[in-house]
C-alpha positions in Angstrom: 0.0 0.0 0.0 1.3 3.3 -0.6 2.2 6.1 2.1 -0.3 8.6 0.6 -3.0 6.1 0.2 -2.1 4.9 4.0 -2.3 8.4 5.3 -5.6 9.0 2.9 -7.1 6.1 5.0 -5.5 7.2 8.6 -7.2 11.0 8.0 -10.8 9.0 7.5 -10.0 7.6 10.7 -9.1 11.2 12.6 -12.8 12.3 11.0 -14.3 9.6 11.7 -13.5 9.2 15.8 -14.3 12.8 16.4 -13.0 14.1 19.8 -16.1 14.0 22.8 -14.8 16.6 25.4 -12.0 19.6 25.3 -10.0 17.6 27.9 -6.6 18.7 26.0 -5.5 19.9 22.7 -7.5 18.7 19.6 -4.4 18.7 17.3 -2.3 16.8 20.5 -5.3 14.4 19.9 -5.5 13.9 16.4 -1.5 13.4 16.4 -2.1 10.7 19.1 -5.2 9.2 17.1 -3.1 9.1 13.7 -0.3 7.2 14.8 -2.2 4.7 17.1 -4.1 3.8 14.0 -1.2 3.5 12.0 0.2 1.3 14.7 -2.7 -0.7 14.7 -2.9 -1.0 10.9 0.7 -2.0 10.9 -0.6 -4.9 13.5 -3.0 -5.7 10.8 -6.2 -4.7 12.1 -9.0 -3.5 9.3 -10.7 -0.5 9.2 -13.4 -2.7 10.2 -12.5 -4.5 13.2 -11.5 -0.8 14.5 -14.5 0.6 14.2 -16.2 -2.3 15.8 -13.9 -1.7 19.0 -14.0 1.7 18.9 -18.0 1.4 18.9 -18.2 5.3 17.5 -16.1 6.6 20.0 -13.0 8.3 19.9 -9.7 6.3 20.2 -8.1 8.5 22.6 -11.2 8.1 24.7 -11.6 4.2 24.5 -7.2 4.7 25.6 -6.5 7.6 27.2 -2.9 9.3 26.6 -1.1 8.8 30.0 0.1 12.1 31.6 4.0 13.1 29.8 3.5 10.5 27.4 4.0 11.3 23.4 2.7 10.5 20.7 4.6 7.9 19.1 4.7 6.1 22.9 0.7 6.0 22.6 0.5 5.3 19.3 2.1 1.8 19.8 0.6 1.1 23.1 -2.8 2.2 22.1 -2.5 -0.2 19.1 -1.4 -2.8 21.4 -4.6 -2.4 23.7 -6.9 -2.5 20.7 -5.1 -5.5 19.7 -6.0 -7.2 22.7 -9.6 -6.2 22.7 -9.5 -7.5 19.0 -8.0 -11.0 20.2 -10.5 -11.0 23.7 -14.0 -10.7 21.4 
């Protein structure tokens, strides 16, 4: 797949799992939302199976950024966690 058709597919995502509550920065979330779900597409989930266990809620609500942690660190442990909800269903 290319990196333009990847990212095409990643900003779907970011519109789709629009933020619920001003809690912190909307482009600190979207950063943290784009790379968890290209962490998590790397991991092989579908489009699909993360909108089923996201259930129309935003990603960085289902897994909340931990307090100093960037984006890159909760990208890949965000993908992680929606991995294992994936693998518990």
């Amino acid at each position: 797949m290319s990196s333009r058709k990847a990212d095409l597919q990643v900003k779907r995502h970011v519109r789709m799992f629009q933020p619920e509550s001003n809690s912190y920065n909307l482009k600190r979330r979207s950063e943290y939302t784009r790379l968890a779900l290209l962490e998590a597409q790397s991991m092989t989930l579908t489009e699909r199976e993360v909108s089923d266990l996201l259930n129309g809620r935003d990603l960085t609500a289902v897994v909340p950024p931990r307090s100093g942690e960037d984006a890159p660190e909760y990208g890949c442990r965000a993908a992680s966690e929606l991995m294992v909800r994936y693998l518990l269903v």
